[in-house]
C-alpha positions as semicolon CSV with decimal commas, in nm:
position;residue;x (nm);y (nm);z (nm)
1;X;2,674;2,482;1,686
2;X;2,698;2,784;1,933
3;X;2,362;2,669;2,089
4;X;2,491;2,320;2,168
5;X;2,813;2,485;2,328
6;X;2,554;2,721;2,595
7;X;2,381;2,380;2,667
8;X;2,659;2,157;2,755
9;X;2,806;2,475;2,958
10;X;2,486;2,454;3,151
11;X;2,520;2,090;3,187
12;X;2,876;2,109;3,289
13;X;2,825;2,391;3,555
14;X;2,454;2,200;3,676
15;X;2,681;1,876;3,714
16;X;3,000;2,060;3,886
17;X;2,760;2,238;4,117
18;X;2,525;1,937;4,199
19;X;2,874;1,694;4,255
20;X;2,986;1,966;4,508
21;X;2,704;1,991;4,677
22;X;2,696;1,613;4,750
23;X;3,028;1,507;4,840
24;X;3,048;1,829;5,063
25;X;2,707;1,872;5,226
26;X;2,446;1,657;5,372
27;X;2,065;1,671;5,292
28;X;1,940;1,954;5,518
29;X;2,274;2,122;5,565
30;X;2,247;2,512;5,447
31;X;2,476;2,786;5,439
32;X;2,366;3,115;5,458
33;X;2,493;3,350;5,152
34;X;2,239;3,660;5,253
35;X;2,121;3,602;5,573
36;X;1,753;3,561;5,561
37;X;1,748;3,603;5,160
38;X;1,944;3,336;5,043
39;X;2,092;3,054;5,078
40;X;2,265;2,710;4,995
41;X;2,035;2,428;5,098
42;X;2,131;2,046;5,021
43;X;1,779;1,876;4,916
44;X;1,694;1,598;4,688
45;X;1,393;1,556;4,539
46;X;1,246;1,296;4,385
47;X;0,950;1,371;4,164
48;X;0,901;1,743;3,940
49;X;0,859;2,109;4,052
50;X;0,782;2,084;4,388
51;X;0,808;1,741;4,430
52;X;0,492;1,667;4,212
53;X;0,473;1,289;4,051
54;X;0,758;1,129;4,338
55;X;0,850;0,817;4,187
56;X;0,744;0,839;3,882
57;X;1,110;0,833;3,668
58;X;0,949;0,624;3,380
59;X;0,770;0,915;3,318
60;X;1,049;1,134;3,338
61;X;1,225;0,919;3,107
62;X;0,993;0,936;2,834
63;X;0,891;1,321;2,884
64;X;1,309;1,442;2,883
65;X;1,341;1,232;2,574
66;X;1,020;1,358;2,389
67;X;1,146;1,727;2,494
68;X;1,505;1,673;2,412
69;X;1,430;1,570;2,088
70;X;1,163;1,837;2,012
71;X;1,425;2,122;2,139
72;X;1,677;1,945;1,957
73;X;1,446;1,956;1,609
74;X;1,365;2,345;1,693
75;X;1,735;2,441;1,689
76;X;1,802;2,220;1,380
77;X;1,481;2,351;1,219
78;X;1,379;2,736;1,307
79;X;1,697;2,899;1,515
80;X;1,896;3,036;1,153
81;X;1,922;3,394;1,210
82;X;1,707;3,397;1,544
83;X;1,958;3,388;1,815
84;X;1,719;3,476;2,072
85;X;1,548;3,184;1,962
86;X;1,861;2,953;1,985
87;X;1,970;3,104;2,323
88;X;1,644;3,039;2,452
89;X;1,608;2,643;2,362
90;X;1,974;2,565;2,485
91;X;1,906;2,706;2,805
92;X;1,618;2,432;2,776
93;X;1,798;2,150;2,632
94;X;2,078;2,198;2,938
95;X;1,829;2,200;3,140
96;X;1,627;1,903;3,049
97;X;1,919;1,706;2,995
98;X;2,085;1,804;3,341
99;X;1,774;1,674;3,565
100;X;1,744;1,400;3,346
101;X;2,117;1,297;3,380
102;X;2,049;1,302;3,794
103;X;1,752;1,093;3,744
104;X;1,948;0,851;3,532
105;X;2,229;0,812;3,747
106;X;2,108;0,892;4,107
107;X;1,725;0,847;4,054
108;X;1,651;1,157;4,241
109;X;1,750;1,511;4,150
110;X;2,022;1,757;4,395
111;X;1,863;2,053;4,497
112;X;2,039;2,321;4,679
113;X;1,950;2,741;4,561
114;X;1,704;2,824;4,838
115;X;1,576;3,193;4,832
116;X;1,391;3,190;5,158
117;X;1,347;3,576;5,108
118;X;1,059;3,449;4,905
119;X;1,048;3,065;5,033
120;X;1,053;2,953;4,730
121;X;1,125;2,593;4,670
122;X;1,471;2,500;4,642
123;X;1,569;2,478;4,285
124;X;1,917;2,411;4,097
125;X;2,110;2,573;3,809
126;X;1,889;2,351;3,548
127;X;1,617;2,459;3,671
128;X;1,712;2,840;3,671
129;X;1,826;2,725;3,311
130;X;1,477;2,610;3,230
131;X;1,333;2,906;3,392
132;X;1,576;3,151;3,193
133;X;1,484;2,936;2,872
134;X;1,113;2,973;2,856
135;X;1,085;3,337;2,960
136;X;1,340;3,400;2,649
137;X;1,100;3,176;2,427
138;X;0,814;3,385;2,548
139;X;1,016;3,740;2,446
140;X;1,109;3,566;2,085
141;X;0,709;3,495;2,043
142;X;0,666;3,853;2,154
143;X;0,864;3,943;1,938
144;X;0,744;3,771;1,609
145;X;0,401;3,824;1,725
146;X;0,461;4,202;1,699
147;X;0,618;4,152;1,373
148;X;0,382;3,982;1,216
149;X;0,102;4,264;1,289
150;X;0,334;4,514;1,146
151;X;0,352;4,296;0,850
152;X;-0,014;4,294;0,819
153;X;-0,098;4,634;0,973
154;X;0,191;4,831;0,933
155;X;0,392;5,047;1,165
156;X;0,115;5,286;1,276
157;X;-0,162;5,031;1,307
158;X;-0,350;5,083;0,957
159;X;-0,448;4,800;0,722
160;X;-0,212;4,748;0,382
161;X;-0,374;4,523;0,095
């Protein structure tokens, strides 16, 4: 239940932040938080990372459902007594469902974190979430990766039968 808290947080705060940013900015308008490293940049975009696949929402559709759902049957089916796991795949499942909820209701998603230090595309908080999700899925297979060798190998490397 504590995983499905975390994702509608991240929903809430990707929804609060995106509504801001449109009824306060227009598309183009930034505001400088660290001058020359970041900033707050109103964009839209309407296709994937980077703008990849513009236009193509059915697809988006049917992905963001398939990946809801599988997220949805992880948490149900492996997260007992892995909380990395858990944190990891609601930090995904806000994230999906945030983009998907701007796609759904304004057919493009609000952009607007721009770190220009690196000019990096501008990105949102489901995004980040996303982001944040999938590098804690990749410690938790670290993790039970390494485990499962010490199973097999032990501590110090050797064989056990």
């Amino acid at each position: 239940m504590i995983y499905y808290i975390l994702a509608l947080f991240v929903i809430a705060l990707d929804q609060i932040t995106k509504i801001l940013v449109v009824k306060n900015m227009e598309i183009g308008e930034s505001i400088n938080i660290i001058e020359d490293v970041f900033s707050i940049t109103s964009h839209r975009n309407r296709g994937a990372a980077w703008g990849i696949l513009e236009g193509q929402m059915w697809l988006f559709y049917l992905i963001t459902i398939i990946v809801v759902g599988g997220i949805i049957y992880y948490l149900y089916k492996y997260a007992k007594g892995k909380p990395l796991l858990g944190i990891s795949l609601a930090f995904m499942l806000g994230g999906a469902i945030g983009n998907f909820i701007d796609r759904l209701i304004r057919q493009e998603v609000v952009d607007f974190l721009y770190a220009r230090i690196i000019d990096f595309p501008i990105f949102n908080i489901a995004d980040a979430s996303l982001t944040i999700g999938v590098i804690l899925l990749l410690i938790q297979m670290l993790i039970d990766e390494r485990k499962s060798k010490e199973k097999t190998y032990g501590k110090n490397g050797t064989h056990h039968s």
